[in-house]
Every structure is written in structure tokens, then in C-alpha cells.
C-alpha positions, 0 to 999 in steps of 0.5 A: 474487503470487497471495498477493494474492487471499487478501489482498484478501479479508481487508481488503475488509471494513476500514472507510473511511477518507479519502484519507491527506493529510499537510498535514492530518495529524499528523506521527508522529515518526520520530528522525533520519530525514531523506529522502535519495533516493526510488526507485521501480521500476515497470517489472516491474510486473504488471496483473492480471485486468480492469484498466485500463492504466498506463504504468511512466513514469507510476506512476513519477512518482504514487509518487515524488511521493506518498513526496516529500509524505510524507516531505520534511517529516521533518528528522532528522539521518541520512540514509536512501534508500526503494526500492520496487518496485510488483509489481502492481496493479489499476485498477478498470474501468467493467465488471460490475454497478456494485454489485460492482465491484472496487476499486482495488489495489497491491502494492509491496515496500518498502526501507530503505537506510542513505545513509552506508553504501549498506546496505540494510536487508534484514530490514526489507524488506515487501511492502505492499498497498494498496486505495483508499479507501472512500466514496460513490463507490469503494465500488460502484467508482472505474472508474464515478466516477474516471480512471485518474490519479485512481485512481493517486494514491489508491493512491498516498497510500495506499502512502505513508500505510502506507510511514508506518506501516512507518517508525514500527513499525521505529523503532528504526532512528532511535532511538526506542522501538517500541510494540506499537501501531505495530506492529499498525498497520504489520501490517495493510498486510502482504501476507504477514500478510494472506494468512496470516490469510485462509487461517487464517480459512477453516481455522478455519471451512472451511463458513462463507459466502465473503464476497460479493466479486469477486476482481479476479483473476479471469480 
């Protein structure tokens, strides 16, 4: 979990963008997949650093809805099953100075399953991490502006808008061609790649200034 804190270094200077919203979007195309069963596993979860709390129960019904919204609207002819299992995530508080307020975050590990066979898809399997999204108010900090359950079902939609992108770029589990520009998407959700690029970043200019953020992290 601690690949996290190099992670939200990397994509804390990714540009806004708007809560992802499915009924205003363009559908990708996605084969035969069509949405059997939608597992969330939130128990295990772990708040991390200064956060605001949130029950299993309710983050079990956010993402549940969220990957529903999403995914619901696809209609191919093979059935296949999402897991997920939320691994930790911050909810942004009203503490410290309102300009550096943390951001809202989420990681989650996320599943393929073939319904027919009840094969899970191992080699396909991510660790995905999400921000909120910003604009006038979250950019200084959504603790100051929004209420945990508002915080909860941004992060949500963002999970399921990656969840989107993870599905497009492993295409060719529902028959159609992969391009090297869905995969580059999906990559930028990618908790691993993200760690891997922040360290690699600061190797290859170790004196260069640390960008002026707060960890969220931090104890």
C-alpha cells in the first residue's frame, strides 16, 4: 500500500477533468461482453493518514452502483462477472490550510471472471488508483466543499470510468482489436506503473525540486 504515496505524486499534476458520467457519454465498444455479477469487497479496506471514515456496508453500495451505471448499458452475448476489492483510500477532511488540502483517493484491485467457466482471469487482474476530480472546489480540497457521501460517489465514478478503460485495453478477451492508445489510457490508472514512474523520475533528476504537494499519507 505504501506504492500509493509515490503514485499520488505522479498524477496529482494530471489535468481536470469532469466527474465521468456514462449517460452523457460515448459508449466504447467493449465485444460480447455483457455484466453478469458486480462484487465489491470492502471490508479489508484501510483509511490512511488524516481521513474521514466510511463504513464497509456504504463503500459497498457507492462502487456497487457506480460499476452497475456503467456497465449495465453493455449488451454482448457472453457473460462475464467484476471483482473488486477497495484496498484503501483517503477522504479528504476540512483540516490544514485550505490551499493544500489533500485530495480525495482510492485504490482498488480489480478482476475479470469468465461466468461460464467461473475462471478468473488472473494475468488480467490491476491495481487501480483513482483521485477525485478537479475543478473550482476540490482543487483546494473536497473536505471544505463536500460531504463524505459526496466525496465517495466522485471517486466512485472515477473507479468505474478506469474500470472502463481497463476493459477496453484487455479487449481481446471479447473479441475485438487492441490499440496501443487503450492501452496507454488504462495505464495511467495503474497503481503499480504510477509508483514505478515517480521513482524513476526522481532517479533521473534526484536534485530537481519535489513537487509542492501534501502527502495524504503522512501521519
Amino acid at each position: 500500500m505504501r506504492a500509493i504515496i509515490p503514485a499520488l505524486t505522479a498524477v496529482f499534476v494530471l489535468a481536470a477533468c469532469a466527474v465521468p458520467n456514462p449517460d452523457t457519454e460515448d459508449q466504447p465498444p467493449l465485444g460480447d461482453f455483457k455484466l453478469d455479477l458486480n462484487v465489491a469487497v470492502t471490508d479489508k479496506a484501510s483509511k490512511m493518514g488524516v481521513s474521514r471514515s466510511a463504513s464497509a456496508e456504504d463503500w459497498e453500495k457507492v462502487l456497487e452502483a457506480a460499476i452497475d451505471k456503467r456497465f449495465r448499458r453493455y449488451e454482448g452475448e457472453k457473460l462475464y462477472h467484476i471483482s473488486y476489492s477497495l484496498d484503501g483510500y483517503i477522504l479528504a477532511t476540512k483540516g490544514g490550510r485550505l490551499a493544500l488540502a489533500p485530495r480525495s483517493a482510492m485504490s482498488a484491485t480489480v478482476h475479470i471472471w469468465d461466468s461460464a467457466t467461473k475462471t478468473r482471469l488472473e494475468e488480467r487482474s490491476k491495481q487501480i488508483l483513482v483521485l477525485e476530480q478537479l475543478d473550482g472546489e476540490t482543487f483546494i480540497g473536497s473536505g471544505f466543499f463536500n460531504s463524505t457521501e459526496q466525496q465517495m460517489q466522485n471517486l466512485a465514478a472515477q473507479f468505474a470510468k478506469a474500470v472502463e478503460r481497463w476493459l477496453v485495453a484487455n479487449g481481446d478477451l471479447f473479441g475485438q482489436d487492441v490499440d496501443a492508445e487503450a492501452k496507454e489510457a488504462s495505464a495511467k490508472d495503474d497503481l503499480a506503473a504510477l509508483a514505478e514512474k515517480a521513482k524513476a523520475d526522481a532517479a533521473a533528476d534526484p536534485d530537481a525540486a519535489a513537487p509542492t504537494v501534501v502527502d495524504p499519507l503522512a501521519n
